[in-house]
C-alpha positions, 0 to 999 in steps of 0.5 A, a space after each residue: 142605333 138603339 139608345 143605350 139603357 142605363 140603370 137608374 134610382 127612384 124613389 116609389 112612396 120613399 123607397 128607393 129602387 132601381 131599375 132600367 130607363 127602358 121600364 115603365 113606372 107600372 113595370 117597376 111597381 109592380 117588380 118591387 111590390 107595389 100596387 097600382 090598378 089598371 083595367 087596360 094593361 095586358 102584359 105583352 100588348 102595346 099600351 094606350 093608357 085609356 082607363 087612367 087608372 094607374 095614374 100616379 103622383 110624380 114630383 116635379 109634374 104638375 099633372 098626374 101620369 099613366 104609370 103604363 107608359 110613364 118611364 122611368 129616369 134618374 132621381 124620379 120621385 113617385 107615389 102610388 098612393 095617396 088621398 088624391 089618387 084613391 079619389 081619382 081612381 073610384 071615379 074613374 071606376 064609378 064612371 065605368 059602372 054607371 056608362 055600362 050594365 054591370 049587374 055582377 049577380 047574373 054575369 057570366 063572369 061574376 067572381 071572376 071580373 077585373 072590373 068587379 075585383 077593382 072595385 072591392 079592392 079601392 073600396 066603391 061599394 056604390 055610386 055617387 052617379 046616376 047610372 045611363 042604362 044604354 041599350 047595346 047590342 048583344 052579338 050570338 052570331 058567333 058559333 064560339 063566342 058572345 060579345 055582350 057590349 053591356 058590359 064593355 069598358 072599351 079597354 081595347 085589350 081584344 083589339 089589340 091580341 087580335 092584332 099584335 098577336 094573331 095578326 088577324 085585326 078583327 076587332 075596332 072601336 067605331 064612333 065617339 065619345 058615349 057613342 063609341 061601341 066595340 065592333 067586328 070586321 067594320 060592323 059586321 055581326 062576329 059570326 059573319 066576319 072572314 078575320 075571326 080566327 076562333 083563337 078565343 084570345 080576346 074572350 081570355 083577355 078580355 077583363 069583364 063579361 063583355 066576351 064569353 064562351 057559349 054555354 056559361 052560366 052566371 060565374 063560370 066564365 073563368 079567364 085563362 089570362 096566358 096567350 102568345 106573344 111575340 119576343 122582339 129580343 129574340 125573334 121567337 115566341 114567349 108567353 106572357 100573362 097578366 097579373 
């Protein structure tokens, strides 16, 4: 038996709305305008709250919480911005910066980078942190695509459209920690891999220049954000987009 929603109130930076307890605090925030970053939310896709960077202050919690798969409840309290969550958020982007090659000048995806546009919107104009300049692999096997681990942040959002969506589970993340590297078909180069699919989702949902289309050049890398995905209410197919 499904549990029974309910309709709840809370208050976000004072303001009281009112939402069902079956919606995350992200889904009411942005609903009723207010926003919070995120780097790893896709509508439609599961949630695995990786960036942290939607974390938001929650009275009565002593820790900070994943406004993406946070819910909702009765009397919740909740701040999305404040000294503390502004401080957390440009470090967590500038850990993404420095781990990575983001140089946004000759990146197919300058102008149009959810990681560079984040950065411009919390304010990081440079970093506090020595930059790892790691040397990833660049994988043109594939006669569509590029994967440009460079400028990879692990988001998992290609993973997950390529699984939940095209049901095809080309896409993993082999290794750990600083090690841990996007890979396809258990490490095979993409051109060789029988899963692929060339649907081209996870190169439109992908947020930064890590998946491109052959044949770009700096800036012209433009992400169509809609894909298809399944409606669990009604058993047919919808589309969603992110925002």
């Amino acid at each position: 038996m499904n549990k029974p929603v309910h309709v709840s109130t809370l208050l976000i930076n004072g303001h009281p709305v009112a939402a069902r307890d079956d919606r995350t605090i992200l889904d009411v925030a942005k609903e009723n305008g207010f926003f919070i970053p995120t780097l790893c939310h896709f509508d439609g896709l599961s949630e695995v709250g990786s960036c942290r960077l939607c974390l938001v202050e929650v009275k009565g919690y002593s820790r900070l919480l994943p406004a993406c798969s946070a819910y909702v409840h009765e009397g919740m309290e909740v701040v999305t911005e404040s000294e503390t969550l502004s401080e957390y958020r440009r470090t967590i982007l500038e850990m993404l910066f420095a781990e990575g090659n983001h140089v946004c000048s000759v990146c197919v995806s300058n102008g149009h980078c959810e990681l560079q546009w984040l950065a411009q919107k919390l304010g990081l104009d440079h970093l506090t942190m020595p930059y790892r300049f790691p040397h990833r692999n660049v994988d043109a096997s594939h006669k569509q695509f590029i994967l440009d681990r460079n400028r990879c942040t692990l988001c998992t959002r290609c993973i997950r459209v390529c699984e939940e969506v095209e049901n095809a589970h080309n896409w993993d993340v082999m290794g750990r920690g600083i090690r841990a590297t996007l890979v396809s078909d258990l490490n095979q180069p993409w051109g060789a891999t029988d899963f692929c699919l060339a649907c081209g989702k996870c190169v439109q949902v992908c947020p930064t220049g890590a998946l491109s289309e052959k044949g770009r050049a700096v800036g012209e890398m433009i992400k169509h954000r809609r894909v298809f995905v399944k409606d669990n209410n009604s058993g047919g197919s919808d589309t969603a987009s992110n925002t």
